[in-house]
Every structure is written in structure tokens, then in C-alpha cells.
C-alpha positions in Angstrom: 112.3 48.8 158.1 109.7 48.9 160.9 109.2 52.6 162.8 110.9 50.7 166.2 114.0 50.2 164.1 113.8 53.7 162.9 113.7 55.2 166.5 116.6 52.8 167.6 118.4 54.4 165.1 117.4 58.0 165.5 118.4 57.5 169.0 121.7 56.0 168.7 123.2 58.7 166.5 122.0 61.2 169.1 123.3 59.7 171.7 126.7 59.2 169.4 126.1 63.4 168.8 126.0 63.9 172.5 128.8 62.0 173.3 131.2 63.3 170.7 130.0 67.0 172.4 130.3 66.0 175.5 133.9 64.6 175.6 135.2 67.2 173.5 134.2 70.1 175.9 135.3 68.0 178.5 139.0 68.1 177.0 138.3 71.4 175.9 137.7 73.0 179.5 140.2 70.6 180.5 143.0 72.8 177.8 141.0 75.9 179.5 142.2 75.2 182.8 145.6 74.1 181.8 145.5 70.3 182.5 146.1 69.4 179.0 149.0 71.7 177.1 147.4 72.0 173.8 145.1 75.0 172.9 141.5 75.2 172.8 141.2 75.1 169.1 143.9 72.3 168.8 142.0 70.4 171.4 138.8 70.8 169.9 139.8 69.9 166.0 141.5 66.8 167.5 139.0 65.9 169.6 135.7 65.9 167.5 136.6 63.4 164.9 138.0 61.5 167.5 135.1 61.2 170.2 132.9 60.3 166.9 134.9 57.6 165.7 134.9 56.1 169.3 131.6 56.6 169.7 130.6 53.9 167.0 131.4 51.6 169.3 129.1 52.4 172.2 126.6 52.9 169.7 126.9 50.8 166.6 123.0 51.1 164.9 123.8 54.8 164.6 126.0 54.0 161.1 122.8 52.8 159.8 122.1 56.4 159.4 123.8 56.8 156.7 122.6 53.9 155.1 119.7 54.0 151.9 117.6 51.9 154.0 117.0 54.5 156.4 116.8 57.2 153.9 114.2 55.2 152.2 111.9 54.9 155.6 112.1 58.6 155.4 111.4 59.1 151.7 108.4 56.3 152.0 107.1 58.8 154.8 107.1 61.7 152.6 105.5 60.2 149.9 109.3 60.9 147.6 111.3 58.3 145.1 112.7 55.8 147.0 116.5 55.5 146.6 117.8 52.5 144.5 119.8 50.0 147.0 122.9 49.9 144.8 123.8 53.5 146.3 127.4 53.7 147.3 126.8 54.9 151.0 125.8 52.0 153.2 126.0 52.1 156.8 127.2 48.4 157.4 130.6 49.6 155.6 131.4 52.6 157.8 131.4 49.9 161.5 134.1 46.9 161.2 131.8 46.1 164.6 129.0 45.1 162.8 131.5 42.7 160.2 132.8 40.4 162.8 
């Protein structure tokens, strides 16, 4: 992995973080002012997962986040054991976007 790929990636999961955020307390102060009937909490718990999940698609390198690649970039910087590539969590499983 080359450090501009590492930034891309960086960035695009932040961007996905501020998203989620954003929307839901948009929807929440939306349930604040009565515009949408559910309550704030309600609003909020159904909201997060589903601004995050959404969000995947504006920003599909952020999955490689989880992935052992880029946990590896950041273990080779430290000077730790690299992560064997066989590990379960990958982040090209978590976007169907990336699978065609």
C-alpha cells in the first residue's frame, strides 16, 4: 500500500463519519421540532446505522479500513508484526459496490 492510498482511505471514512453525523442530527433536530413523529432517541438509534450503511456508497474506499492491508500499513509504520492476510475481516467483503 503506498501512503497516497493510505490518505485516500483515511479520508473517505471521515468523510463517511461526518456524513453518518451529519444526517442523523439533521433527522434528529428534525424529531426536535416536530417534523418527523418519532422521538429523539428513536430517531437517533434508527438513524446512525442507517446514514453509515448509505454512506458506503458515496464513499466506497472507506471499507478498506477495516481491511488487514491497511492495518498492516499502520503496523509497518510502527515498527509491530504485520497481520497474516488470511485474517477474517477484509474490507472488500463489507461493499457489494466494489463486487460488481
Amino acid at each position: 500500500m503506498k501512503e497516497s492510498e493510505f490518505k485516500l482511505i483515511r479520508r473517505s471514512f471521515a468523510y463517511r463519519l461526518l456524513f453518518t453525523l451529519a444526517g442523523t442530527f439533521l433527522l434528529m433536530l428534525a424529531s426536535y421540532h416536530n417534523i418527523i413523529y418519532f422521538g429523539l432517541i428513536i430517531t437517533g438509534i434508527i438513524s446512525l446505522p442507517f446514514f453509515f450503511i448509505i454512506s458506503s456508497k458515496f464513499y466506497p474506499d472507506s471499507s478498506d479500513f477495516f481491511s488487514s492491508k491497511y492495518k498492516n500499513f499502520l503496523r509497518k509504520k510502527k515498527g509491530l508484526d504485520l497481520i497474516p492476510e488470511d485474517s477474517n475481516i477484509k474490507g472488500d467483503h463489507f461493499d457489494d459496490y466494489k463486487r460488481g
